[in-house]
Rosetta silent file (secondary structure, phi, psi, omega in degrees, C-alpha in Angstrom):
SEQUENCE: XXXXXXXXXXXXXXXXXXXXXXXXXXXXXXXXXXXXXXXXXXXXXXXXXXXXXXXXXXXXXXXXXXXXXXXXXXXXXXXXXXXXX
SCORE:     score description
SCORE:     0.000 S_00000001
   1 L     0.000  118.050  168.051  -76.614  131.534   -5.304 S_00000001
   2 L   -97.732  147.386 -178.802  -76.357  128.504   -3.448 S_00000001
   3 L  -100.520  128.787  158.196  -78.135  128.032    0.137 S_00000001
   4 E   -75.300  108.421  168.219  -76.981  125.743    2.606 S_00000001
   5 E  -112.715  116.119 -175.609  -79.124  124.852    5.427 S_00000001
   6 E   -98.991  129.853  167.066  -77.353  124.126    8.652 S_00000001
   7 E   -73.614  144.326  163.493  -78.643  122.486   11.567 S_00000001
   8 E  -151.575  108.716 -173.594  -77.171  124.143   14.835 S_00000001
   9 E  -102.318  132.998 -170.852  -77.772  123.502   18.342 S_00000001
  10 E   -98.461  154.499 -175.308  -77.214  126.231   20.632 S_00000001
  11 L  -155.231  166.843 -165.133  -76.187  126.416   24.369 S_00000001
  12 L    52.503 -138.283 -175.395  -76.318  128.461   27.516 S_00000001
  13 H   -61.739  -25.001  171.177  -77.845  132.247   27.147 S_00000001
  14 H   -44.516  -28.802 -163.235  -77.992  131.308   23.301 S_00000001
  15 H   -67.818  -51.152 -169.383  -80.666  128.902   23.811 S_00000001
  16 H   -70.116  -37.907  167.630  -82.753  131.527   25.245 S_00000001
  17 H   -24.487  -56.066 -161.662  -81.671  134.367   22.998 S_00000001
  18 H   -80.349  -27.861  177.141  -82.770  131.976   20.180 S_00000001
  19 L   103.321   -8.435  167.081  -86.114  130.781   21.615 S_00000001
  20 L  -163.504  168.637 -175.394  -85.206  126.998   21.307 S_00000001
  21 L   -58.413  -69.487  173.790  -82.448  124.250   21.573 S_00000001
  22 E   -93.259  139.126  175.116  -81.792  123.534   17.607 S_00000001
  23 E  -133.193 -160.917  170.067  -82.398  126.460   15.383 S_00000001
  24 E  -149.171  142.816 -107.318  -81.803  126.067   11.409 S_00000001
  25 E  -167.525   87.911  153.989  -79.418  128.737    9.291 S_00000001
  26 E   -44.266   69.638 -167.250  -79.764  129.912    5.969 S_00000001
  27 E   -95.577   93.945 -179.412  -75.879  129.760    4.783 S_00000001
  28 L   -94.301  -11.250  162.350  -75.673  131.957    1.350 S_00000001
  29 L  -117.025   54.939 -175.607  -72.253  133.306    1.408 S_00000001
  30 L    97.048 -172.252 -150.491  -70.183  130.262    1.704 S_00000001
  31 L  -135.217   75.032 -178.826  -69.518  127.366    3.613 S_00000001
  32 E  -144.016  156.778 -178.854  -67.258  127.950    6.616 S_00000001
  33 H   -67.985  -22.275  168.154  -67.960  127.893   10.342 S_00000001
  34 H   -62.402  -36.687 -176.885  -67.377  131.517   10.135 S_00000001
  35 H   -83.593  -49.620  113.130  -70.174  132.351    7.546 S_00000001
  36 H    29.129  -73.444  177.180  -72.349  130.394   10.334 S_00000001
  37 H   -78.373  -40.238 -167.101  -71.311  132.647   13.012 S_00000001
  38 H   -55.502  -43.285 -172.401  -72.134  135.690   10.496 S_00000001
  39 L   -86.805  -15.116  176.123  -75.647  134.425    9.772 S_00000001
  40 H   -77.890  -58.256  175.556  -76.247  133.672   13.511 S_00000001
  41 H   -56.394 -104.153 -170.837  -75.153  137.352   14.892 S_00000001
  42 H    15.038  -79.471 -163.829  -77.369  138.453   12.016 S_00000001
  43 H   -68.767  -27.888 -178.095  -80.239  136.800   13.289 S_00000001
  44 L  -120.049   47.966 -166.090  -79.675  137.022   16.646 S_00000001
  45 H   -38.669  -35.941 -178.952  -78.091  140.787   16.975 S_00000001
  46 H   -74.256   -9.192  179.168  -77.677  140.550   21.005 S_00000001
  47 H  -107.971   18.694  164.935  -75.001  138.160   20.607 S_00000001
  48 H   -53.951  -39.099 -146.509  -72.581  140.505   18.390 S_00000001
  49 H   -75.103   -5.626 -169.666  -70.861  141.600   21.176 S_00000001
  50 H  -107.281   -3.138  177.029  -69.376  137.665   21.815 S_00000001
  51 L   -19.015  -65.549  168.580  -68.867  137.493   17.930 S_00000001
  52 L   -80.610    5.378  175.022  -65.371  136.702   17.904 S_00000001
  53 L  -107.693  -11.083 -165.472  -65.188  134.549   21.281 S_00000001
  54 L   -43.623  158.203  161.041  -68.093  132.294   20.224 S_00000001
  55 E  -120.879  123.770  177.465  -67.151  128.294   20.910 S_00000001
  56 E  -114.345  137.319  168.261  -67.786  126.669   17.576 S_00000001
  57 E  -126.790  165.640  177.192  -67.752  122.990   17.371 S_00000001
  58 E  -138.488  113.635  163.966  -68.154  120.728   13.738 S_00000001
  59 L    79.677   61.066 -178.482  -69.180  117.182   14.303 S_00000001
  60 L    34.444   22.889  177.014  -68.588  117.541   18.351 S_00000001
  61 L  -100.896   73.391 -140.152  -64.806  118.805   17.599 S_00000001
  62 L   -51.972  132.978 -169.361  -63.692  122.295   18.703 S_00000001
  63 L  -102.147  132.237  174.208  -63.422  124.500   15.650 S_00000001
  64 L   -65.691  116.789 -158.852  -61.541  127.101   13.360 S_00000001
  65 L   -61.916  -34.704 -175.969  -63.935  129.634   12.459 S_00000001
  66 L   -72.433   -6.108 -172.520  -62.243  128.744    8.767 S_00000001
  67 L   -76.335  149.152  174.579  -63.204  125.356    8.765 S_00000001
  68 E   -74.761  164.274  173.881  -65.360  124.101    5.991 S_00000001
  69 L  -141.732  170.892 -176.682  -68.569  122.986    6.399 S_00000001
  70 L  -137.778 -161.137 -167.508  -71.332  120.762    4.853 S_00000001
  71 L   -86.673   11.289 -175.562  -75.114  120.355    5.553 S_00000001
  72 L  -113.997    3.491  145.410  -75.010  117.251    7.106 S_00000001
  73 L   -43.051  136.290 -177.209  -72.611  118.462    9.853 S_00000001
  74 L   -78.708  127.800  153.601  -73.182  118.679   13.509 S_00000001
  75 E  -129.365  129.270  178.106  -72.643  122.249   14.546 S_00000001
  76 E  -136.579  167.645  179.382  -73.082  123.987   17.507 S_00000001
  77 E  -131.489  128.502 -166.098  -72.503  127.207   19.198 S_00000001
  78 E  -104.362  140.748  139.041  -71.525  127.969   23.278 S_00000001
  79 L   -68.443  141.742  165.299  -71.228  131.645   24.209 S_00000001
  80 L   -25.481  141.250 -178.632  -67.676  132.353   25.362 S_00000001
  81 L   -90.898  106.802 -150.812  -66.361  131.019   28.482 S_00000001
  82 L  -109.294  144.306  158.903  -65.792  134.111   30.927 S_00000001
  83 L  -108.764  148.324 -170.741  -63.991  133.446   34.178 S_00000001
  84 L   -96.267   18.371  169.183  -64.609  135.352   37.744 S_00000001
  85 L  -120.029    0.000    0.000  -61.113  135.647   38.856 S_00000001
């Protein structure tokens, strides 16, 4: 089994959710921004409910949940953008 370890800096309610700015991600079932979000809800179980709205970026580019990834990529993750109108 290979492990990946991804750097990810987190933003908004994530930050607090997570307890810091940068957290680091144990990626053991492949290498997509999706597998990523998977190990992140995992870890962080209050943020399931934004699962599929997260904003993923790779290398400061807005992202495909399918895109590959490798460990020296910047990644980070925004909770969903909700509008008040």
């Amino acid at each position: 089994m290979n492990i990946v370890k991804i750097n990810v800096t987190v933003y908004g309610r994530y930050k607090n959710i997570a307890g810091n700015q940068t957290i680091q991600l144990d990626i053991t079932d492949g290498n997509t921004l999706r597998d990523v979000i998977d190990v992140f809800v995992k870890q962080y179980p209050m943020t399931k409910k934004d699962k599929s709205r997260m904003i993923v970026t790779k290398n400061k580019m807005y992202s495909s949940y399918d895109t590959m990834i490798t460990e020296e990529d910047e990644v980070s993750i925004a909770p969903p953008v909700v509008s008040g109108g």
